[in-house]
N, C-alpha and C positions, 0 to 999 in steps of 0.2 A: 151136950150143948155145943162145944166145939168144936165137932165132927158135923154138927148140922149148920154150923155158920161157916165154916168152911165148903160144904154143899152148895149152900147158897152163891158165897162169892163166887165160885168157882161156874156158878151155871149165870150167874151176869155176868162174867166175863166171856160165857161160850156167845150167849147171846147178844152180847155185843160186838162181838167178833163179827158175827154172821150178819147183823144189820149195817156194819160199817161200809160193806161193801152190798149190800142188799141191790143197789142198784137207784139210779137215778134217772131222771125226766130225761131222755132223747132230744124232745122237742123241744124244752126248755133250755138243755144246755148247749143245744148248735147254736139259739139263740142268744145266748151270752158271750159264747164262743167267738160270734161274730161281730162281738162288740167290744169285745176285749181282749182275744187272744190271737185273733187272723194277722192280725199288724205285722207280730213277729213269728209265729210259726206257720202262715200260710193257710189260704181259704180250706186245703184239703189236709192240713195238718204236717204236709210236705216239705215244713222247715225254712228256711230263710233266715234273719237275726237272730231266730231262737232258733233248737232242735228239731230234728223230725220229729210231731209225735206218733203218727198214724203208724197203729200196730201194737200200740203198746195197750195193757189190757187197763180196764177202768180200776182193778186195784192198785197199778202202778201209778195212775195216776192220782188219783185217789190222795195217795199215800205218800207223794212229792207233792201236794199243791199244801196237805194238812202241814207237811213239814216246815215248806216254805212260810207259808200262815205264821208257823208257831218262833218262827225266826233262825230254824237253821240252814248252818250254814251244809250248802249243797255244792258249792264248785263254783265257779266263776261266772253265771249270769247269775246267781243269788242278790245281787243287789239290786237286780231290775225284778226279779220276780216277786220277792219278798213282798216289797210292798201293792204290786197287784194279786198278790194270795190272801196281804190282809185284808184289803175289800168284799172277798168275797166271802159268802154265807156257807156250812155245813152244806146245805142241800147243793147252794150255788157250785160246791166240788164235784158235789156226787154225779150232781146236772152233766157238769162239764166233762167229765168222766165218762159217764155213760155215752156222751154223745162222741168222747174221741176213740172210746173203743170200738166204735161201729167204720173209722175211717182206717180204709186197708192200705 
């Protein structure tokens, strides 16, 4: 018995894994992109008040916007980001993700 709930945990964590970054809407996240994140990283992701993002892969981003979300702390624009990561939705990361990993 606990060699098979161990199985179990162990294969919702794999597959959690793999959907976390599954990958998200293009279309939808340049569209948010462009309502909420252009301001300070620029129309092509090219950085300005914020960092460059363009180049970084949608797990990285991904995985700084959840962090931000969840309130840690990341370095010295975490006070401005924090609170436009908790606005945003699961998908609305994935979105945004997806669509800065297509900017070179």
């Amino acid at each position: 018995m606990k060699k098979m709930i161990i199985a179990l945990a162990t294969a919702g964590l794999v597959s959690f894994g793999a959907s976390a970054f599954a990958g998200g809407n293009v279309d939808a996240g340049k569209a948010t992109f462009g309502s909420t994140c252009v301001g300070c990283h620029g129309a092509n992701g090219e950085g300005g008040v914020g960092p460059k993002l363009a180049g970084q892969s949608a797990k990285e981003i991904a995985e700084k916007l959840h962090e931000y979300k969840a309130g840690k702390q990341r370095g010295p624009m975490t006070s401005m980001m924090a609170p436009m990561a908790q606005g945003l939705s699961d998908q609305d990361i994935e979105n945004i993700a997806a669509y800065i990993a297509t900017l070179k």
